[in-house]
C-alpha positions as CSV (number, residue, x, y, z in Angstrom):
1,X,-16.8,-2.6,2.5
2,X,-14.7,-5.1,1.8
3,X,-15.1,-9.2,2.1
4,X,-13.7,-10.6,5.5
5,X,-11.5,-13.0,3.2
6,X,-9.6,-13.4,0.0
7,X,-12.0,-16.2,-0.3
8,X,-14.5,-14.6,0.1
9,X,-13.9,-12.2,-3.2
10,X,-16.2,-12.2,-6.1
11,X,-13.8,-13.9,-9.4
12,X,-15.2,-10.9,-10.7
13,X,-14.2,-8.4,-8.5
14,X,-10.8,-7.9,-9.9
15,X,-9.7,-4.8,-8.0
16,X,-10.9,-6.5,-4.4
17,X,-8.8,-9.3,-5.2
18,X,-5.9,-7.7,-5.8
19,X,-6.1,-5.2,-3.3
20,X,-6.2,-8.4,-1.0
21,X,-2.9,-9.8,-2.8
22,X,-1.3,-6.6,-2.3
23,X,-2.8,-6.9,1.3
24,X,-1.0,-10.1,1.4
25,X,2.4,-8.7,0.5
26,X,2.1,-6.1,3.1
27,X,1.9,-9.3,5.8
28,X,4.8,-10.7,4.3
29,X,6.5,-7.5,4.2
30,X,5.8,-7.2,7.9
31,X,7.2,-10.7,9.1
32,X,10.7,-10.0,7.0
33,X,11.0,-7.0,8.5
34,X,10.5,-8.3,12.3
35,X,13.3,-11.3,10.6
36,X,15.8,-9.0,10.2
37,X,15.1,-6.2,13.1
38,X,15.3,-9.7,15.7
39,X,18.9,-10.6,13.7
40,X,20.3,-7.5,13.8
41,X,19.8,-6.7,17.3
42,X,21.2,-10.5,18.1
43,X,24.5,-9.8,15.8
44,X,24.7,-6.0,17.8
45,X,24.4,-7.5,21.2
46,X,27.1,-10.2,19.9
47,X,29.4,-7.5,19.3
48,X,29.5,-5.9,21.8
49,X,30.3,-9.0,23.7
50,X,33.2,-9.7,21.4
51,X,34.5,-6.8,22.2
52,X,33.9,-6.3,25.8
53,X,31.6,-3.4,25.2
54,X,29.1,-2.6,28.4
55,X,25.1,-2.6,28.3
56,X,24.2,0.8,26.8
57,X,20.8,2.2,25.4
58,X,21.7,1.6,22.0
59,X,19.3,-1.8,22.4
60,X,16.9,0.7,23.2
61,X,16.9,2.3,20.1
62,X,17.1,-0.9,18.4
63,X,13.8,-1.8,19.9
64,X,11.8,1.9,19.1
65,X,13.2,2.0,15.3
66,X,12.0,-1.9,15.2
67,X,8.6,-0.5,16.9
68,X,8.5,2.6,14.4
69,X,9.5,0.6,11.6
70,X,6.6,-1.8,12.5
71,X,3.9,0.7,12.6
72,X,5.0,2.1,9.2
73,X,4.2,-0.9,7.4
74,X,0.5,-1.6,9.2
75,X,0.1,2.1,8.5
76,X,0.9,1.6,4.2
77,X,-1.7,-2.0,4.7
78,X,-4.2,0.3,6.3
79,X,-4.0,3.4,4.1
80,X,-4.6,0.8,1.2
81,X,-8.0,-0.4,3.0
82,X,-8.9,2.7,3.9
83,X,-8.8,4.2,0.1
84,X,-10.3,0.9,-1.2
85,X,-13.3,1.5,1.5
86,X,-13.9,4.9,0.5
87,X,-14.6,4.2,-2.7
88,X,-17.0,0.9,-2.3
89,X,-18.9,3.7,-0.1
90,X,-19.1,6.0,-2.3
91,X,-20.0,3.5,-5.5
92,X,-20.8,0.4,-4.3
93,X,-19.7,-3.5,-6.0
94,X,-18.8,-1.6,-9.5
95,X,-15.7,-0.3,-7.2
96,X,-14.7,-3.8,-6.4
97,X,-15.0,-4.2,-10.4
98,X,-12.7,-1.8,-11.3
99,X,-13.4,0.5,-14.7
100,X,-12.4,0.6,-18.3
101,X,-10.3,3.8,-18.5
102,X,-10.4,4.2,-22.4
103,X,-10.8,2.2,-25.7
104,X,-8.0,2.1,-27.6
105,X,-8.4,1.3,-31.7
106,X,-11.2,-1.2,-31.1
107,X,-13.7,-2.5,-29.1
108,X,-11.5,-5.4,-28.3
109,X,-8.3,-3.6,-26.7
110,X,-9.1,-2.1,-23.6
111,X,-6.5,-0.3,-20.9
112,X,-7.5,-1.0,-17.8
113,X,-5.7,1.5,-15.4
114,X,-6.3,0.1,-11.8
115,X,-5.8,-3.1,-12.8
116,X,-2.5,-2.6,-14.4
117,X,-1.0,-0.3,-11.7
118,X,-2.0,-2.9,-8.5
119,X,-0.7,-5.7,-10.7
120,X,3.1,-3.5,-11.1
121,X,3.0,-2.8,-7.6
122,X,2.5,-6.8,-6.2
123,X,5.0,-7.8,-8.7
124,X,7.2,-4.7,-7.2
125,X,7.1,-5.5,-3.6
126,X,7.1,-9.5,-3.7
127,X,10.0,-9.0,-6.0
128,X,12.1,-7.1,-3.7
129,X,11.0,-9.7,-0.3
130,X,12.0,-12.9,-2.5
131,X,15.3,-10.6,-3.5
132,X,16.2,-10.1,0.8
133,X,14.9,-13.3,1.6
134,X,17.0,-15.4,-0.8
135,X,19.9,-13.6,-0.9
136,X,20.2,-10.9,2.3
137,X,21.9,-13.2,4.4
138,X,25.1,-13.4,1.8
139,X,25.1,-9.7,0.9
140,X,27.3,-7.1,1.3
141,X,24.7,-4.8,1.9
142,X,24.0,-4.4,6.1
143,X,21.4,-5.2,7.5
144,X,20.1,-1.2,8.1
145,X,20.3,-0.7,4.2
146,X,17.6,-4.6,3.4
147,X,15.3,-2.6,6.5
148,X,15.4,0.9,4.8
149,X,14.8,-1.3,1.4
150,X,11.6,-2.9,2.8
151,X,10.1,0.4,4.2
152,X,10.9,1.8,1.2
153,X,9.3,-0.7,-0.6
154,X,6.6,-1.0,1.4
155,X,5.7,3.1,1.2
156,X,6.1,3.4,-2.6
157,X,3.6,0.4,-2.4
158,X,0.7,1.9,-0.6
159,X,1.2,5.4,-2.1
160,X,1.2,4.5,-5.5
161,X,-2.0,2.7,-4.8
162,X,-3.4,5.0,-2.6
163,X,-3.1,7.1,-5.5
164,X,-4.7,4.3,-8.4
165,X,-7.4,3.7,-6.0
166,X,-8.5,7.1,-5.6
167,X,-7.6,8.2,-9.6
168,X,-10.3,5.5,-10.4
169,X,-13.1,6.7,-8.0
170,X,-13.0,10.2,-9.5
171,X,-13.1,8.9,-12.8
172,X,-15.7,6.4,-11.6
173,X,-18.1,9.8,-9.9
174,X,-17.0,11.9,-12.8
175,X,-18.9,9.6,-15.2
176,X,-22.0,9.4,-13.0
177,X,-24.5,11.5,-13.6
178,X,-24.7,14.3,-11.4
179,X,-28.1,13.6,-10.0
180,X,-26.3,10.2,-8.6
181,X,-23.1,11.5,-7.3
182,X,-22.8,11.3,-3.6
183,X,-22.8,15.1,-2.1
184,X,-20.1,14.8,-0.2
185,X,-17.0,12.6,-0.8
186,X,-14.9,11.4,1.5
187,X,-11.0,13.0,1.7
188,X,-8.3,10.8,1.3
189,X,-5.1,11.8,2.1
190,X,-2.0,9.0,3.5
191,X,-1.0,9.5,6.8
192,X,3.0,7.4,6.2
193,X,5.2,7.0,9.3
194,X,8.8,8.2,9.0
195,X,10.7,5.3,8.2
196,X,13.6,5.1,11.0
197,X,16.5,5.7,9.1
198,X,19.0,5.9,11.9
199,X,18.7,5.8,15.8
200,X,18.0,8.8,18.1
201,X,19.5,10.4,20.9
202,X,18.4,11.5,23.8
203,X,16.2,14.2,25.4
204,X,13.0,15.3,24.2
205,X,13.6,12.7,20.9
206,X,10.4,11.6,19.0
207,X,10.0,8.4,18.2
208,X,7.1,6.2,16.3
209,X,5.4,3.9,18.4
210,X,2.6,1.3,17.2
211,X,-1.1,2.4,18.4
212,X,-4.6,0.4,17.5
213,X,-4.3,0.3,13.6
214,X,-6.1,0.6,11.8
215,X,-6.2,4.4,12.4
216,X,-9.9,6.2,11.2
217,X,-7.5,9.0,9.5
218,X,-10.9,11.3,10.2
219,X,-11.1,10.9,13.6
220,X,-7.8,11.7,14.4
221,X,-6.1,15.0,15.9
222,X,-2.5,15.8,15.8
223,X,-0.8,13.6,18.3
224,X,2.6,12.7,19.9
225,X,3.2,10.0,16.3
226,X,5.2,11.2,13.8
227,X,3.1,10.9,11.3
228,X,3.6,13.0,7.7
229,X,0.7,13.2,5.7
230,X,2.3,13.4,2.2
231,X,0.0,14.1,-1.4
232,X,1.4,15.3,-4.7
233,X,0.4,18.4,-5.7
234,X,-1.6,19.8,-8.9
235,X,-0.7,22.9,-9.7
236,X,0.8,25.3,-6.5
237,X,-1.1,27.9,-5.0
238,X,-1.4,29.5,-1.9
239,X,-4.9,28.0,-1.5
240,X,-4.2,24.6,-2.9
241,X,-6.5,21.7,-1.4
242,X,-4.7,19.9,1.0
243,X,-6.1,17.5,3.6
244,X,-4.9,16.2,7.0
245,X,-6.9,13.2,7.7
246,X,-6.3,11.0,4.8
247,X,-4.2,8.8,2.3
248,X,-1.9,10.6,-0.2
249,X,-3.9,11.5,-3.2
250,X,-4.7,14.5,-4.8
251,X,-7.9,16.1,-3.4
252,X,-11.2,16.7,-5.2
253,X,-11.1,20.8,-7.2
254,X,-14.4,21.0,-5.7
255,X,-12.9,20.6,-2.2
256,X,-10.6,23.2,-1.7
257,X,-9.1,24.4,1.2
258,X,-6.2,26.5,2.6
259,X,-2.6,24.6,3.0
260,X,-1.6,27.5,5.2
261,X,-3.0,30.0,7.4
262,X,-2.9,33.9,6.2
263,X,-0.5,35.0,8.9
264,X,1.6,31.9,8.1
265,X,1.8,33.2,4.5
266,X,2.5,37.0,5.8
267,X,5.8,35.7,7.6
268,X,6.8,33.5,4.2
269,X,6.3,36.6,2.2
270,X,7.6,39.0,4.7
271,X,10.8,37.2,5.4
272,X,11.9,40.2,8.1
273,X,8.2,40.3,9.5
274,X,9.0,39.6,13.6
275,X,6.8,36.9,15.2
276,X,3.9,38.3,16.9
277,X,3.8,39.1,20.4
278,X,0.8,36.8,21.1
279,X,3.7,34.2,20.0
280,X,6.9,35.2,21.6
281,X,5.2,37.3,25.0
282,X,2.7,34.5,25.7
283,X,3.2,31.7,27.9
284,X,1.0,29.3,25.5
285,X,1.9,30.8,22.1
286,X,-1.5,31.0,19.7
287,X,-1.4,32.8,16.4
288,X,-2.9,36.3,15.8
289,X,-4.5,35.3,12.9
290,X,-6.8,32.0,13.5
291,X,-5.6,31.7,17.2
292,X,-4.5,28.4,17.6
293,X,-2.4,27.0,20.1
294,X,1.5,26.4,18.4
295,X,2.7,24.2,21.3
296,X,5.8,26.4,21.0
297,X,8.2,27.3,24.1
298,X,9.5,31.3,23.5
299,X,13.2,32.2,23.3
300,X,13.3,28.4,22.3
301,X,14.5,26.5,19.0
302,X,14.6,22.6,18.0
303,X,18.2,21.3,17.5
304,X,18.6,18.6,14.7
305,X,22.1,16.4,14.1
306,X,22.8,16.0,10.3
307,X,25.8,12.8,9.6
308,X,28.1,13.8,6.7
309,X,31.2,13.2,5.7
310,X,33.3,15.7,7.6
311,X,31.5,15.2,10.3
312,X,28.3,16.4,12.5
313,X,26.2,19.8,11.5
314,X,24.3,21.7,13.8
315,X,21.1,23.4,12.9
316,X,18.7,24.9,15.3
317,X,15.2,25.4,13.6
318,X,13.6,29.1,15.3
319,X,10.5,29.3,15.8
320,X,10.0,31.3,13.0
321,X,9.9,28.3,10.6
322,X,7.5,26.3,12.7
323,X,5.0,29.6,12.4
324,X,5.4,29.8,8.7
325,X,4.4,26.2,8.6
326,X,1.1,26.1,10.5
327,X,-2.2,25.5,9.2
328,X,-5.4,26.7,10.3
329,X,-6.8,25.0,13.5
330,X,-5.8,21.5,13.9
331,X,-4.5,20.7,10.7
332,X,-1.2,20.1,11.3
333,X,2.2,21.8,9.8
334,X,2.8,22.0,6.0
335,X,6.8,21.8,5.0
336,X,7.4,25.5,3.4
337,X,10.7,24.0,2.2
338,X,9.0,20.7,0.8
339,X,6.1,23.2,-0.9
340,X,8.7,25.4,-2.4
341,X,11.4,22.8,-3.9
342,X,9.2,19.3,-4.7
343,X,5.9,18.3,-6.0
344,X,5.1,17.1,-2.7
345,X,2.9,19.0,0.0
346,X,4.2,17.2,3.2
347,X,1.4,17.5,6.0
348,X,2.7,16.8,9.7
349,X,0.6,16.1,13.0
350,X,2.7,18.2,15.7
351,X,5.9,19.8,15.7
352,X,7.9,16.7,17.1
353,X,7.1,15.3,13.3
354,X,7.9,18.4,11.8
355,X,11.1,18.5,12.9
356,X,11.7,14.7,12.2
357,X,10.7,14.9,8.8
358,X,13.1,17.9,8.4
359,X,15.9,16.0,10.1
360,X,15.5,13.0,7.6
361,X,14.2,14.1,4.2
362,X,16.2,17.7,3.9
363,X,19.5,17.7,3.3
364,X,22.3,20.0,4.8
365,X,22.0,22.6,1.8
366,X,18.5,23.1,1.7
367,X,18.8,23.6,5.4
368,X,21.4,26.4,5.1
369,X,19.4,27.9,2.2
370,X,16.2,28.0,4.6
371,X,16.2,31.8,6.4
372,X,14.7,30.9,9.9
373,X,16.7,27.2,10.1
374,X,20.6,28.7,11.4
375,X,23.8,26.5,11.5
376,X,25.6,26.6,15.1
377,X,29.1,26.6,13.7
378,X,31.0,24.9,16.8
379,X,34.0,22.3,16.5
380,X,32.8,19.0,13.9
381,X,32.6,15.9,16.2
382,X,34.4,13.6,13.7
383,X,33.3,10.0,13.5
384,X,33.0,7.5,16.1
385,X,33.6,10.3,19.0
386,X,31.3,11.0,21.9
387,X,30.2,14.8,22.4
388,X,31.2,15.7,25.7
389,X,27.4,16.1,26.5
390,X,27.6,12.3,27.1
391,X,25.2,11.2,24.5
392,X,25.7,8.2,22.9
393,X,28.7,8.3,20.2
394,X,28.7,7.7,16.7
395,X,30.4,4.5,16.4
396,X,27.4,2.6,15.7
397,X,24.2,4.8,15.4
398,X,23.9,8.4,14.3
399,X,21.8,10.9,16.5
400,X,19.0,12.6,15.3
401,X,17.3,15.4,16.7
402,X,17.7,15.7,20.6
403,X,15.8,18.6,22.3
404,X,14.8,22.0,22.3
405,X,17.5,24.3,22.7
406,X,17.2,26.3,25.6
407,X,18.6,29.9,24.1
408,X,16.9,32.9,22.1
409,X,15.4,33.0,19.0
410,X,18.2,34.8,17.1
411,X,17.2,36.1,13.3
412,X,20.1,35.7,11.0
């Protein structure tokens, strides 16, 4: 457990105090970024008086990205305390401490892992909020690209030390002796928010809300968030441990655990293999295999609106894809095209954050290359034109994805 206060900290707990500086920075983080969200939605509403432009739900938008954008960065401060809390559990003050990794060509130099990688990432993050603070106001760069800077800032921050912070408790149980170990350790995977990247339409959109953070990652089931449960991978094999309810780490070897369910690996294998009829003949789809519900809608695909330079792309994601994704019971959806191409396992909560995370971390040719993810080749709305479907227009915000598309699940 940790103190109730920097104050608080032992001098000699070296990896409590500056888990509490990095704590800190997250704060700090926060308040810039609630800055700049209040500034930019003050300079949009100007603008649009400037130019005579009427009240649209574009301020909206502006308010559930600031909310999403919000929760992201509580959710990075409270994956950080979450890691550093599983391992004072599971060893006690020496956690707080920190260890001596290795003893390099004397007694007297020492590397210090933990120490050194929280240390980088403090430096990292304050470096980039005095960077904005000082000189965002007479940048070039908009305001959009110092908000996407902070969250970005802000994830690499709690991943990276997510990941210290669990490397040194395994080294810390490795070197126990077995007769002391704890017989069960607790998972740790990092539940990270989608950072809002750009504004979403209309519909059945998803977007990020704030809820009571901290969140007790085991307690949770998948829920409305859109949250992606992220982890770099070891070595990739069908039964590779990944783990919902955590911080993004690699999980324990003795752990292990399926990262999809068997008929979810038939249909990856079997590219032609239809869907089972307990999936498209059902009116609450569950699969054949380890008969959990899919919250799917049969004869139905998500659409998803990807911004490039010609213009809008299309892409309707069947089914299919969402099938091949699912783990066993309520674990979530695992990112085939993420566990194919990177050495990231991407874990999402329901299919809402499935598609989002599709939408904004795969481009438009991994999407074409992706069997069961078709292009609707229709006319390319170029920039700053409305769709006739009376959405809001590109001018200002791109859409995301909108809705499920009410046609048939058509295999290409």
């Amino acid at each position: 457990m940790m103190s109730t206060s920097k104050s608080q900290v032992d001098p000699a707990n070296v990896v409590e105090a500056l888990v509490y500086s990095l704590l800190e920075a997250f704060d700090a983080t926060r308040d810039l970024y609630k800055t700049l969200r209040i500034k930019e939605k003050r300079d949009h509403e100007e603008l649009k008086r400037l130019k005579g432009y009427p009240e649209s739900p574009i301020s909206d938008h502006l308010d559930d990205d600031a909310a999403a954008g919000n929760a992201s960065i509580v959710l990075d401060k409270a994956a950080v305390k979450h890691e550093f809390s599983n391992g004072f559990d599971s060893l006690g003050p020496p956690f707080a401490v920190g260890d001596v990794a290795s003893k390099i060509l004397s007694a007297h130099f020492q590397i210090v892992i933990t120490q050194t990688a929280l240390q980088a990432e403090i430096i990292r993050l304050q470096s980039i909020l005095i960077t904005i603070f000082l000189y965002g106001p007479t940048s070039r760069d908009p305001i959009s690209s110092q908000l996407s800077t902070l969250l970005d800032a802000s994830r690499a921050a709690g991943t990276s030390t997510v990941d210290a912070l669990a490397a040194q408790r395994q080294r810390m149980l490795t070197a126990l002796p077995p007769s002391l170990r704890p017989i069960a350790t607790p998972s740790a995977p990092y539940p990270v928010t989608i950072p809002p990247r750009s504004s979403i339409g209309s519909g059945d959109s998803m977007r990020s809300k704030p809820a009571d953070w901290p969140v007790s990652p085991t307690s949770q089931t998948p829920s409305v968030h859109t949250l992606v449960f992220s982890r770099p991978k070891a070595s990739r094999t069908d039964t590779e441990s990944t783990s919902f309810t955590g911080l993004t780490t690699s999980e324990p070897k003795s752990l292990p655990q399926p990262l999809y369910c068997r008929y979810a690996l038939d249909l990856q294998r079997h590219p032609n293999q239809p869907l089972s009829s307990t999936i498209t003949s059902n009116s609450s789809p569950y699969c054949p295999d380890c008969h959990r519900g899919l919250h799917l809608s049969p004869g139905k695909a998500w659409e998803i609106f990807k911004d490039t330079e010609d213009g809008e792309r299309v892409f309707r994601i069947q089914n299919r894809f969402v099938v091949k994704c699912h783990r066993v019971g309520e674990q979530g959806y695992s990112c085939v095209m993420c566990h194919l191409s990177s050495d990231i396992d991407t874990v999402c909560g329901d299919v809402k954050a499935l598609v989002r995370h599709i939408w904004i971390d795969h481009s438009v040719a991994e999407l074409k290359s992706e069997e069961d993810i078709v292009e609707v080749i229709e006319k390319i709305v170029p920039r700053g034109r409305s769709r006739s479907d009376g959405d809001v227009g590109k001018g200002v915000y791109e859409r995301g994805y909108e809705r499920e598309y009410d046609g048939m699940d058509i295999r290409r």
